[in-house]
DSSP file (Angstrom, degrees, kcal/mol; ACC not computed):
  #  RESIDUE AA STRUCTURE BP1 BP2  ACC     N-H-->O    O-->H-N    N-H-->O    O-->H-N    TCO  KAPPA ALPHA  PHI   PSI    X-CA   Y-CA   Z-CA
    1    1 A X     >        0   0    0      0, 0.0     4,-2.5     0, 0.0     3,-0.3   0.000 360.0 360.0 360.0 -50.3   -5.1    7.6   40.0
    2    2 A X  H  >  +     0   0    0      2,-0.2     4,-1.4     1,-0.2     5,-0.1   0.669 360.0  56.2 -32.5 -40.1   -7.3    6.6   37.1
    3    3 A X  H  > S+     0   0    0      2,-0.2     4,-2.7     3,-0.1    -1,-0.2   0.824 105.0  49.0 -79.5 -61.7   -4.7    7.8   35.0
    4    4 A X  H  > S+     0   0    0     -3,-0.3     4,-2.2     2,-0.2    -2,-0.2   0.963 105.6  52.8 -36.6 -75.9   -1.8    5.6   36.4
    5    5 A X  H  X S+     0   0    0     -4,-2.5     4,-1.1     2,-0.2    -2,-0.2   0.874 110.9  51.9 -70.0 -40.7   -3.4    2.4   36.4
    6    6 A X  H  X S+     0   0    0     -4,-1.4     4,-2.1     2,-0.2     5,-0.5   0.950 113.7  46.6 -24.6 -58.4   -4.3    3.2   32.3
    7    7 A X  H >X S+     0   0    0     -4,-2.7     4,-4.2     1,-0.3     3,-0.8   0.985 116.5  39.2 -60.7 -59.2   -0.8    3.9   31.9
    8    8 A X  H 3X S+     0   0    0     -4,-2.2     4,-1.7     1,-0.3    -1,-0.3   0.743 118.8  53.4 -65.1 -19.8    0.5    0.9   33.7
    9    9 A X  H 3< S+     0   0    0     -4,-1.1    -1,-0.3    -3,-0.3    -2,-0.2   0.851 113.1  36.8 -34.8 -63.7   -2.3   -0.9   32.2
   10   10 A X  H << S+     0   0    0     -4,-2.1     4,-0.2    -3,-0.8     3,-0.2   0.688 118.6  51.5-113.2 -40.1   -1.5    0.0   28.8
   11   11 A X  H >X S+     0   0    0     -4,-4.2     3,-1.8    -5,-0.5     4,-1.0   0.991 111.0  54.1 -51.3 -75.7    2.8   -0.2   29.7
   12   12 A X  T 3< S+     0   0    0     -4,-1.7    -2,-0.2     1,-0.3     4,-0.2   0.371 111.2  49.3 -31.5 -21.6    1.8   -4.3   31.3
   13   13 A X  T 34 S+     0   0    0     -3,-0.2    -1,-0.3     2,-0.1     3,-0.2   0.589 100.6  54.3-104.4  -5.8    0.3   -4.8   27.9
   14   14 A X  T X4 S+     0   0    0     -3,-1.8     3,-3.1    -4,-0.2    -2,-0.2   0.789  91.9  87.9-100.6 -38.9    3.0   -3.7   25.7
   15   15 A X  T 3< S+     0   0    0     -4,-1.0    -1,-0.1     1,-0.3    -2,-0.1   0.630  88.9  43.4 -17.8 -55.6    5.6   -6.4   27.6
   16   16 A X  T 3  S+     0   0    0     -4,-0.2     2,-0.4    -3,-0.2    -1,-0.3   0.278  94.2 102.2 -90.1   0.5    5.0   -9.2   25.7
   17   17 A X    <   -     0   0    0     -3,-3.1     5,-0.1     2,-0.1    -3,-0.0  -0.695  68.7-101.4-114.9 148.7    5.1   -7.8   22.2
   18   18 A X     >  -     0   0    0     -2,-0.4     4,-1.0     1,-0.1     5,-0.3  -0.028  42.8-107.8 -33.7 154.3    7.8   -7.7   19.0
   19   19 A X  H  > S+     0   0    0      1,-0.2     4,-0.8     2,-0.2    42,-0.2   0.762 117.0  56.7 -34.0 -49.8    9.3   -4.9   18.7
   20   20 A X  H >> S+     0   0    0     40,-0.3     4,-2.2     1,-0.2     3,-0.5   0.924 107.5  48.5 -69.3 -41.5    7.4   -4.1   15.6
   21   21 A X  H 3> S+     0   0    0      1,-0.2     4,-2.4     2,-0.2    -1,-0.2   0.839 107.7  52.2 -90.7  19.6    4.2   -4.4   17.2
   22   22 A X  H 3X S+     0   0    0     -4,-1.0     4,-1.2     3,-0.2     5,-0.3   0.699 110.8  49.5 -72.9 -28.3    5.3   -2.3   20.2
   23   23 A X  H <X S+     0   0    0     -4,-0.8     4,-2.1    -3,-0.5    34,-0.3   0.982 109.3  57.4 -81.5 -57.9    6.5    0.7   17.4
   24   24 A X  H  X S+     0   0    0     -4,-2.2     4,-4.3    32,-0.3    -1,-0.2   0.851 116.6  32.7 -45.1 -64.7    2.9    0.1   15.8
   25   25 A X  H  X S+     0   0    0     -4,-2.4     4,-1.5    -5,-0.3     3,-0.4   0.859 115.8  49.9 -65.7 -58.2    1.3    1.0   19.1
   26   26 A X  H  X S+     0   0    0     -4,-1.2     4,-0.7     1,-0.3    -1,-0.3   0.650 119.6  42.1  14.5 -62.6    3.5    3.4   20.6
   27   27 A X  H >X S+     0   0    0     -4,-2.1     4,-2.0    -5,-0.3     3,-1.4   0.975 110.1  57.7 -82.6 -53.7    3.3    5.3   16.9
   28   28 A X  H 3X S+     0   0    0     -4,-4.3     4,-1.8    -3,-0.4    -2,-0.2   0.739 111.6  44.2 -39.6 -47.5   -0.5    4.7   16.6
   29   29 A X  H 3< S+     0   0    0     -4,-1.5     4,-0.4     2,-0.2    -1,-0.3   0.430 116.0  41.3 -92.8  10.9   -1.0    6.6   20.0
   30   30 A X  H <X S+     0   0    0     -3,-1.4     4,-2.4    -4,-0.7     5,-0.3   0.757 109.5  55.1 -62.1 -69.7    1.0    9.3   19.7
   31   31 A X  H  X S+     0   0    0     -4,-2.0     4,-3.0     2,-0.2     3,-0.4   0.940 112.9  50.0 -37.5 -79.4    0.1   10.1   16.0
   32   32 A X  H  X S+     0   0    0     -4,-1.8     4,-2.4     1,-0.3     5,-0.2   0.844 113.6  44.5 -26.3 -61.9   -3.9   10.2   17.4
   33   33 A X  H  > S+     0   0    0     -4,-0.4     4,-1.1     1,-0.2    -1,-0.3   0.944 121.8  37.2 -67.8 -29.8   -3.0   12.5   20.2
   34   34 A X  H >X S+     0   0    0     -4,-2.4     3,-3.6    -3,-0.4     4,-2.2   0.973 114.9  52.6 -75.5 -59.7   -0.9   14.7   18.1
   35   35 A X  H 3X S+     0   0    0     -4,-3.0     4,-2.2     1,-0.3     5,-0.4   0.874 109.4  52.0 -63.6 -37.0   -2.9   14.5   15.4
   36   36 A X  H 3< S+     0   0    0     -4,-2.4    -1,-0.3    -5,-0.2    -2,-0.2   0.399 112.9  42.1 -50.5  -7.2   -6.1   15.5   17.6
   37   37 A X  H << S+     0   0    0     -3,-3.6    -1,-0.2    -4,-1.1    -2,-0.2   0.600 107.6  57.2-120.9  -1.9   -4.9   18.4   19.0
   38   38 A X  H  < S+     0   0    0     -4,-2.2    -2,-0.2    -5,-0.2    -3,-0.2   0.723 127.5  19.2 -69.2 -16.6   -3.3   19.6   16.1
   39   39 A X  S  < S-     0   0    0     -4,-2.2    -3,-0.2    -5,-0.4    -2,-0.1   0.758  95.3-136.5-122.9 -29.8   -6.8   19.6   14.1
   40   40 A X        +     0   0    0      1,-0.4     2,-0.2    -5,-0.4    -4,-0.2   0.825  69.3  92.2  86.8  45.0   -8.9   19.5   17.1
   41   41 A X  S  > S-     0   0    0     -6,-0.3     4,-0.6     1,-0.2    -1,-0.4  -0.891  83.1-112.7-153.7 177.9  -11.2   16.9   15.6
   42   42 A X  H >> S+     0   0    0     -2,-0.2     3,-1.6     2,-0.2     4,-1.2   0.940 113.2  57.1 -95.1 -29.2  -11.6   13.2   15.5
   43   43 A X  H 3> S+     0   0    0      1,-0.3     4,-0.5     2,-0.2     3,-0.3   0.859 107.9  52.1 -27.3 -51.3  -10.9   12.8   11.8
   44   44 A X  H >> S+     0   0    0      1,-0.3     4,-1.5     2,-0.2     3,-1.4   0.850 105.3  53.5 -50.6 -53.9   -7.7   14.4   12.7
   45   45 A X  H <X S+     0   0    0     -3,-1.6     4,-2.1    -4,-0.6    -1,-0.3   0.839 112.8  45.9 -70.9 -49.1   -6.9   11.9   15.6
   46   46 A X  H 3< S+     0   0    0     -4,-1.2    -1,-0.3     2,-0.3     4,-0.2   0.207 105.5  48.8-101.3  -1.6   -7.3    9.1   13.3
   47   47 A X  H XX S+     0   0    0     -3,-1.4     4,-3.5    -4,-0.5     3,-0.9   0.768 118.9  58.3 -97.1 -49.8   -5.1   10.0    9.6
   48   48 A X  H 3X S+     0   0    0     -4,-1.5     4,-3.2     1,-0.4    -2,-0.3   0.786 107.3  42.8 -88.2 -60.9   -2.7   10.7   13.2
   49   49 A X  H 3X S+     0   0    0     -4,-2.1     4,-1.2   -18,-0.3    -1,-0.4   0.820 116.9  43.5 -65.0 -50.2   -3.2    7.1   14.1
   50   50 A X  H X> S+     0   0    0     -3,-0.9     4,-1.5    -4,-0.2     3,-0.5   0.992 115.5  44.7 -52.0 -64.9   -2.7    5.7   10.8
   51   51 A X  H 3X>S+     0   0    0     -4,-3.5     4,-1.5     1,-0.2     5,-0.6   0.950 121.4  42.2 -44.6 -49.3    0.5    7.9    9.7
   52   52 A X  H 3<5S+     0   0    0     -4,-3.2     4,-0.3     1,-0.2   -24,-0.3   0.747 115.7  44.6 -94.7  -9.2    2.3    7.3   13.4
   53   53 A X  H <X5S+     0   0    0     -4,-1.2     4,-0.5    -3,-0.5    -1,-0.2   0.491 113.4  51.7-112.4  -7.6    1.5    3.8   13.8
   54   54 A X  H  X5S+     0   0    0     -4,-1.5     4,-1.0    -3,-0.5    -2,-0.2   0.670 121.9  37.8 -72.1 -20.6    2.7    3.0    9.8
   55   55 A X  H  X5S+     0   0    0     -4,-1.5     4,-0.9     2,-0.2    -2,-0.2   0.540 106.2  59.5-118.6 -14.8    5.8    4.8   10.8
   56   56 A X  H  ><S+     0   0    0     -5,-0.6     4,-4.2    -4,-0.3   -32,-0.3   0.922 108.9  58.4 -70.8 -41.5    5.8    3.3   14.4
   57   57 A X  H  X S+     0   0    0     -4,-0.5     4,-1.8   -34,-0.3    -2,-0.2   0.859 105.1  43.2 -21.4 -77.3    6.0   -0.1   12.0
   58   58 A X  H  X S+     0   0    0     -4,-1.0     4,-1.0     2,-0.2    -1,-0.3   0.622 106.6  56.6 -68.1 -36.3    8.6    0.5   10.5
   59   59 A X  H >X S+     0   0    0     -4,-0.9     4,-1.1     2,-0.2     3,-0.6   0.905 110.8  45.9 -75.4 -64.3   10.6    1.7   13.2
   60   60 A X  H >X S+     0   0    0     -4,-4.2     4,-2.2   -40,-0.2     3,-1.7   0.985 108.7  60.0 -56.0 -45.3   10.1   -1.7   15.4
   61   61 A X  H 3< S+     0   0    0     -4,-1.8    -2,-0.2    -5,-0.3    -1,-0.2   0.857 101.5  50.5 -44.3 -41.3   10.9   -3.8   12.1
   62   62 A X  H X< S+     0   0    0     -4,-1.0     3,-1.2    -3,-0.6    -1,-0.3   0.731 112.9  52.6 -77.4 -25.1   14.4   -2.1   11.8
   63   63 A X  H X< S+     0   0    0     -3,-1.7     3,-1.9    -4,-1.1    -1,-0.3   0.963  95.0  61.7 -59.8 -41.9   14.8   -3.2   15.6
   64   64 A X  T 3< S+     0   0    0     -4,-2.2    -1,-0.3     1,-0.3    -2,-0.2   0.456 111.2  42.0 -80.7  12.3   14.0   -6.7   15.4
   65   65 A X  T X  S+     0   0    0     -3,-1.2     3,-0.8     3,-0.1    -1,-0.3  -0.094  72.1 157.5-144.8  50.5   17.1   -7.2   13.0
   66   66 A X  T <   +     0   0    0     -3,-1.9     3,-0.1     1,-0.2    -3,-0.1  -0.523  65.7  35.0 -70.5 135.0   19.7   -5.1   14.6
   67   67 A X  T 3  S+     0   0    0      1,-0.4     2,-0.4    -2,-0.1    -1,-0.2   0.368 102.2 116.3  92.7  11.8   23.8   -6.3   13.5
   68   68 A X    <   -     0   0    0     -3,-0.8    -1,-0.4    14,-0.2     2,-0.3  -0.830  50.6-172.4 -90.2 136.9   21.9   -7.0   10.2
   69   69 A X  E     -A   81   0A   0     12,-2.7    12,-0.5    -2,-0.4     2,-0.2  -0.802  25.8-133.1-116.0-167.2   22.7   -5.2    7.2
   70   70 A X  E     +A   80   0A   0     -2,-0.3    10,-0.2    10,-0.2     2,-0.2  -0.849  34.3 174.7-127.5 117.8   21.3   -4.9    3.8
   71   71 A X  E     -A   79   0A   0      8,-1.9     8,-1.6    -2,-0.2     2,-0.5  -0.510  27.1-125.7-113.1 148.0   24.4   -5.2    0.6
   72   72 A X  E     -A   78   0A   0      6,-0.3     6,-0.2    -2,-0.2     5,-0.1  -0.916  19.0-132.4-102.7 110.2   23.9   -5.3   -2.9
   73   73 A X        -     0   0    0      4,-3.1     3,-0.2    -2,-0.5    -1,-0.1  -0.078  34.8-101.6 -75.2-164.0   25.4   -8.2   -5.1
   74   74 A X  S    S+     0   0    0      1,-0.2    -1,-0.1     2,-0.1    -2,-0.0  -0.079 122.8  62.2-115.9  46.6   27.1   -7.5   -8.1
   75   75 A X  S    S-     0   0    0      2,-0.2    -1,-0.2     0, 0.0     3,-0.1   0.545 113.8-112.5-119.7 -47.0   24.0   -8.4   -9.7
   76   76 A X  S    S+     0   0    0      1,-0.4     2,-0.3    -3,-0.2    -2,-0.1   0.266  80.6 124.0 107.7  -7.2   21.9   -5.8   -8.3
   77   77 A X        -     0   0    0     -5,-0.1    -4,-3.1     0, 0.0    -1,-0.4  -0.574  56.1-137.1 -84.7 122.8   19.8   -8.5   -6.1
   78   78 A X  E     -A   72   0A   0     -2,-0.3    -6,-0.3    -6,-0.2     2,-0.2  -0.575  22.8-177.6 -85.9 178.0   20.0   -7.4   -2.2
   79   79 A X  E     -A   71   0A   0     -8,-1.6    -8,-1.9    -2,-0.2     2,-0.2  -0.845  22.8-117.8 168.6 153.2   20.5   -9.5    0.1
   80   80 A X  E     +A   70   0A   0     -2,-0.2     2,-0.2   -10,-0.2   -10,-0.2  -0.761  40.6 150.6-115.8 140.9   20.7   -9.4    4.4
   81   81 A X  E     -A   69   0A   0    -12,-0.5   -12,-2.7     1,-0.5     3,-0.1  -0.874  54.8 -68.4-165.8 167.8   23.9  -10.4    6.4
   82   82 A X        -     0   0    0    -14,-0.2     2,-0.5    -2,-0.2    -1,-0.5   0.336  63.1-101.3 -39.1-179.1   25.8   -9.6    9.6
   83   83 A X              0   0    0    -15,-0.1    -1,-0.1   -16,-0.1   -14,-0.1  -0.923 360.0 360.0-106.4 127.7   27.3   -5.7    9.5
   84   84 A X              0   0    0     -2,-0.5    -2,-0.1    -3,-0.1    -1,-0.1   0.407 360.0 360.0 -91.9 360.0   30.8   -5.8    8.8
């Protein structure tokens, strides 16, 4: 039961937030658990936490500007505009 109400706890908290920082957390706690039970330590848990919740980052960022693309002028300067 204990377990449940964490989860829904920890789900109920996530509601309100950008995309990116949903990917943060999401990757941050995944990357810990994996990374703790692959090394069985907490150092392990915690490079885990860094790597998946840098790559959880990135992951929401690309959400929040979905129909966007990114094009190259003839300049070499990008620049962001709908997806053709």
């Amino acid at each position: 039961m204990k377990k449940i109400l964490l989860a829904g706890a920890l789900i109920g908290s996530l509601a309100s937030c950008t995309s990116t920082e949903r990917g943060t957390a999401i990757g941050a706690g995944t990357g810990a658990v994996i990374g703790g039970v692959a090394t069985n330590s907490w150092g392990g848990a915690a490079v885990g936490a860094v790597a998946g919740g840098a790559v959880g980052a990135l992951v929401g960022a690309s959400q929040e500007r979905q129909g966007y693309c990114v094009y190259r002028d003839r300049y070499g300067r990008t620049y962001e505009a709908r997806c053709r």
